[in-house]
N, C-alpha and C positions, 0 to 999 in steps of 0.2 A: 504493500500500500504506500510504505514512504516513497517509492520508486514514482508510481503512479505520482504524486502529487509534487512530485522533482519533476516529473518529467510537464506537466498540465501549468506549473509554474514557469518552465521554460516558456513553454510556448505559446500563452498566455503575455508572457512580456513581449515575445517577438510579434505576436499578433498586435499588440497593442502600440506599439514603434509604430507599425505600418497602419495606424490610425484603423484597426478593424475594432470598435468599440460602440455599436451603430443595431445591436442587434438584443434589445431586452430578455429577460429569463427570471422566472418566478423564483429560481436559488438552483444552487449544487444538492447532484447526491450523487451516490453511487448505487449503479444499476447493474448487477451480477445473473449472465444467462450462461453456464458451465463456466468455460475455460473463456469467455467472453466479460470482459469488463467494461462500465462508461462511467467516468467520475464528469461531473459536469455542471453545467445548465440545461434547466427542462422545463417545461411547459405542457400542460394539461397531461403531464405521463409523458412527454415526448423528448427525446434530444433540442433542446434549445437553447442557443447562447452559445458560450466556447464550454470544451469540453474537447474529455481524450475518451477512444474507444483501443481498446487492447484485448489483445489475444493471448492471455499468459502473462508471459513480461514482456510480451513483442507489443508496440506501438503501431494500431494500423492506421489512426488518422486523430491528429491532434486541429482541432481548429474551431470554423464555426458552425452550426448547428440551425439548422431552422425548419424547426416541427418534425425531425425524427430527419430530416436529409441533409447530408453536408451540403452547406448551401453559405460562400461567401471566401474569404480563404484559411489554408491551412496547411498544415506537413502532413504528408506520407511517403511512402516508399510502393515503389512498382513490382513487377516480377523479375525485374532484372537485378534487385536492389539497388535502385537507385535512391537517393532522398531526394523529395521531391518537394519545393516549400510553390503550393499551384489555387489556384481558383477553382473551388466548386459551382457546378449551378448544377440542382433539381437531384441530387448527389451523384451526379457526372464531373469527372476532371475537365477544363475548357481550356487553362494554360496553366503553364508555371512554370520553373525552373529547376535543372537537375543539374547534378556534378558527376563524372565515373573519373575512370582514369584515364579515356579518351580525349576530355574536357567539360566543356559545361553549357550544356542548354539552354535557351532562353523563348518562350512565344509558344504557339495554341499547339495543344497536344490533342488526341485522342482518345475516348472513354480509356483506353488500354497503356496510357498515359506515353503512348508515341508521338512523335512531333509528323504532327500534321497541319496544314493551313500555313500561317507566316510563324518564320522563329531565324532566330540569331543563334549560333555553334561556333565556339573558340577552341580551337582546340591547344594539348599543353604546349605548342610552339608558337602558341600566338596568332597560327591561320587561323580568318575568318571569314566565316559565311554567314552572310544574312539573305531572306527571300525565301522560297513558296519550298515547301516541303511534302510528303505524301508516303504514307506507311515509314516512316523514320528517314525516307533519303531527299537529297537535293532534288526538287524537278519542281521545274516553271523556272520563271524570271527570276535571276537571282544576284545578287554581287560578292567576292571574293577578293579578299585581300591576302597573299601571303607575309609572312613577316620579313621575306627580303621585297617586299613592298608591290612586288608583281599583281596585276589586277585584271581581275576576269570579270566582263557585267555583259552577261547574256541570259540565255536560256541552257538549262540544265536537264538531264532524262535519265532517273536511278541513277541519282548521284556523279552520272558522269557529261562534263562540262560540252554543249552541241557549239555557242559562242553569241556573238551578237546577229543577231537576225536584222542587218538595217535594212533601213529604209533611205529609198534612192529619191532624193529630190534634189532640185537645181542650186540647193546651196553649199552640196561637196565639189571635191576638186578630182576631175573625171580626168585620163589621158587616156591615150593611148600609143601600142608598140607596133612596128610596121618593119617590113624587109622587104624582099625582090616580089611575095610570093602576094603584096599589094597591087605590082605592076605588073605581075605574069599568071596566066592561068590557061594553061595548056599554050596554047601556038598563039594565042589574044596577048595583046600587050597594054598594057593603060598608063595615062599619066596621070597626076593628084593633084587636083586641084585645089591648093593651098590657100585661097580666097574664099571658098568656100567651106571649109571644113567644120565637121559641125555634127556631133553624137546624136541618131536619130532612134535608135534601135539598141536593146539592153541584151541579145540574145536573145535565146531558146532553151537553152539546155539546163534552164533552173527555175524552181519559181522565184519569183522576186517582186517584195513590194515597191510599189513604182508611186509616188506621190506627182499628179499630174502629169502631162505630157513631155516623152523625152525629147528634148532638146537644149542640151547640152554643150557648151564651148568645149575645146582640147586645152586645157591646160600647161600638158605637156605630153611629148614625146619620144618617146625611145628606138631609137632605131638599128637594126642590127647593123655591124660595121665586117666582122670578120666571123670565123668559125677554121677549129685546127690552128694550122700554121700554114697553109696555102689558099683557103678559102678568103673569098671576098667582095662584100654586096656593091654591084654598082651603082646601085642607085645612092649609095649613101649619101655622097655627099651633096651632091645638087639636093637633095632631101632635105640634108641637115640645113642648107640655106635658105632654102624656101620656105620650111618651116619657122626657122629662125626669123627672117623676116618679116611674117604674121603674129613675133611676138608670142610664137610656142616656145616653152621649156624644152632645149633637146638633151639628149644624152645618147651616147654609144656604149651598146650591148655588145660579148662577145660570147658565139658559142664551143662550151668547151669539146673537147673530143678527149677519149680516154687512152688515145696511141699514141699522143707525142707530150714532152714533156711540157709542164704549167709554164717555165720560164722562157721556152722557147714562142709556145702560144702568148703569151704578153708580150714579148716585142712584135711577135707578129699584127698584135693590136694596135698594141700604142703607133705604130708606123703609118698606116692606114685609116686611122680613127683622128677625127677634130676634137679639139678640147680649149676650149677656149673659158677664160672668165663667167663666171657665173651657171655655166651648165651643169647639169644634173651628174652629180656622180657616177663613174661608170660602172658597169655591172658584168656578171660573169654569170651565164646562165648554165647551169648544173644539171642534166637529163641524162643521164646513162641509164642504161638499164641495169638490172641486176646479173644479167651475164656480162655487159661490158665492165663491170667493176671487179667480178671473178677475174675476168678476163685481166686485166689491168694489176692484179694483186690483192685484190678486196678492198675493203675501204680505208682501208689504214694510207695505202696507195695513193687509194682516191685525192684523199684530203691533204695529203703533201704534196701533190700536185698543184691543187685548190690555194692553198699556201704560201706555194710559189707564185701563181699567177698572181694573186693578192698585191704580193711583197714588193714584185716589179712594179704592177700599176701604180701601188699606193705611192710608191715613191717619185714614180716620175709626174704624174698628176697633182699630188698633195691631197688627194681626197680618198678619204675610206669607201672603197668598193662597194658597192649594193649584192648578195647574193638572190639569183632567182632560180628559186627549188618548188618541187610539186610536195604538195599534203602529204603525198605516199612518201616522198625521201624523207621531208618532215621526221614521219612518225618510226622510221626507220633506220634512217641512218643519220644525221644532225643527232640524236644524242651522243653519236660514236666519238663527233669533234665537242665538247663541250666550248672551247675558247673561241671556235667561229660561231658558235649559237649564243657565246654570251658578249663576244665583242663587235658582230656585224649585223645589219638591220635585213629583215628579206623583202625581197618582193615575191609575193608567192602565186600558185596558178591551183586555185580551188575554185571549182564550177557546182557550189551549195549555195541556199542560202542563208549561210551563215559566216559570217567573218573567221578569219584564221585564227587564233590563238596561238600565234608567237608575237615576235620583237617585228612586229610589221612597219614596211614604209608605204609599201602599194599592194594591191591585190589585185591578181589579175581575175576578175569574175567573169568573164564569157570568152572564147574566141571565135562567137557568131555573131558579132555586133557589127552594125550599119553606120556608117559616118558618109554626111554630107560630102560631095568630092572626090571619095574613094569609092571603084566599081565593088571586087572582091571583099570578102568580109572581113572583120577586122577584131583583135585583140582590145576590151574595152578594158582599163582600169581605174580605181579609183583612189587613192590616197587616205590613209590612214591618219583624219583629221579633218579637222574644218580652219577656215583660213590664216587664224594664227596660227596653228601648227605647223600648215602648210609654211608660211613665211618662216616659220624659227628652222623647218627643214631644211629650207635652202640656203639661209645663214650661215646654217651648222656645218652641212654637209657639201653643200656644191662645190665647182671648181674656183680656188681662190685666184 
């Protein structure tokens, strides 16, 4: 009994802090049905007011009480044993807060005292997730914080992260990328009409919400310049002037090849490729397959190769290189280099609609998109940001 009334004193004061004080009760008693104990407030026979209900010496629900149903808040413990200090209504759990060794809970739980509806999760590193929950995992809208500061604010599906689902209106900064295969299509040849250029069509290959009619400026563009160490787009450069011109952001792309070496392929670039003040950092686009990397020595190979080309550009340029990798290398090889996933930005080529989930500078979201001026279809991307970020990118990063 002294137990009982240590433990009904506890939590009586803790109720009382949190201003639960709001719920009349004709007096305490104590009401004994076997192994089943209520020391309390009551009302006509009934649980009323605060009061503890116990099983033995175990504590099943310490709080408030209104006409025999927990009804306002209080402590208990789940089946996971959890402690659990939560809101009753009608004596159902509706929220409250739990600790394990996982972390610590916060927002609307489930009869079964799972986090369902909205709730905040810290876990003991400090990662956090607040947003929509469902049978105890992340799913719906949600935001994430990790403690090296990393931030995810999208949509999530059984706890695992899908990304942001945007929404395309005229006030992101839209480009796009272009090579020979703009001006050629089979035995056709075409020129681009740079006066007109002008994002009319978002693709096919994905849904996408589309806020009004597309038509969209080029912000910028990228243009293939080389590929290997003998490859070489002709049209680059009258391109890169024409564009330039109109007042497009240019920049030159190079595609890698997994047969000749990285240092050789960057002079091969830098030779052939424009770089002038203020353009767009250049870029190294990464597509091997998974047999040209066997092929090549695996990826260990790969990324000293990768490395080298880097080391060349960055140097003779002054500006740190953009990498352009697919989802699928993404998620499968980019962990292999840690120091290129944590020191260089990508531009990536993901056809969802959902945004990437790395260190993004561009996404390439279609390459069935329509632009004013150009016949063939064309590679739409959009920039990871809206116009200040846009501006502090090219501060940061373009050609000094």
């Amino acid at each position: 009994m002294k137990t009982i009334r240590y433990t009904l004193a506890l939590c009586l004061a803790l109720l009382c802090l949190c201003g639960c004080n709001d719920i009349p009760h004709d007096g305490e008693a104590i009401i004994g049905h076997g192994a089943t104990t209520y020391y309390g407030g009551t009302k006509q026979g009934k649980y009323d007011g605060y009061g503890v209900l116990s099983v033995g010496d175990s504590v099943v629900y310490a709080g408030q009480w209104r006409m025999g149903k927990r009804c306002g808040k209080g402590v208990s413990h789940d089946s996971l044993g959890h402690h659990i200090v939560g809101r009753w209504r009608a004596d159902t759990l509706v929220s409250g807060t739990w600790r394990d060794s996982t972390g610590t809970y916060s927002g609307t739980l489930n009869r079964d005292a799972i986090a369902c509806g909205h709730g905040t999760f810290t876990d003991r590193k400090q990662n956090l997730y607040q947003g929509e929950w469902t049978d105890g995992k992340r799913n719906g809208f949600g935001f994430a914080l990790t403690a090296g500061k990393h931030m995810q604010l999208g949509e999530w599906k059984r706890n695992r992260f899908l990304g942001e689902r945007i929404e395309y209106r005229a006030d992101r900064i839209y480009g796009i990328d272009i090579s020979r295969f703009q001006h050629e299509k089979g035995r056709k040849r075409y020129a681009i009409d740079w006066k007109r250029v002008r994002i009319t069509n978002l693709g096919k290959l994905s849904r996408k919400r589309i806020a009004g009619a597309v038509d969209y400026p080029v912000s910028f563009c990228y243009i293939k310049s080389t590929e290997g160490t003998t490859i070489k787009n002709r049209y680059f450069r009258t391109d890169y002037a024409a564009a330039r011109a109109q007042g497009i952001k240019c920049g030159a792309y190079h595609f890698f090849s997994t047969r000749t070496p990285g240092a050789k392929q960057a002079r091969h670039f830098l030779k052939y490729s424009t770089f002038r003040k203020g353009d767009l950092p250049p870029v190294l686009d990464v597509e091997p397959t998974c047999a040209q990397i066997r092929a090549m020595g695996g990826p260990e190979a790969l990324f000293r190769s990768v490395r080298e080309w880097i080391r060349v550009v960055k140097a003779a340029t002054g500006a740190r290189p953009v990498l352009y990798i697919s989802q699928s290398f993404v998620n499968r090889y980019l962990p292999l280099a840690p120091d290129l996933k944590r020191d260089y930005i990508v531009w990536i080529a993901r056809y969802g609609e959902y945004k990437p989930d790395v260190r993004l500078a561009y996404w390439q979201l279609c390459p069935d998109g329509h632009v004013r001026g150009i016949t063939p279809e064309v590679d739409i991307n959009v920039f990871n940001g809206y116009r200040n970020e846009y501006e502090e990118f090219l501060r940061n990063e373009c050609i000094k």
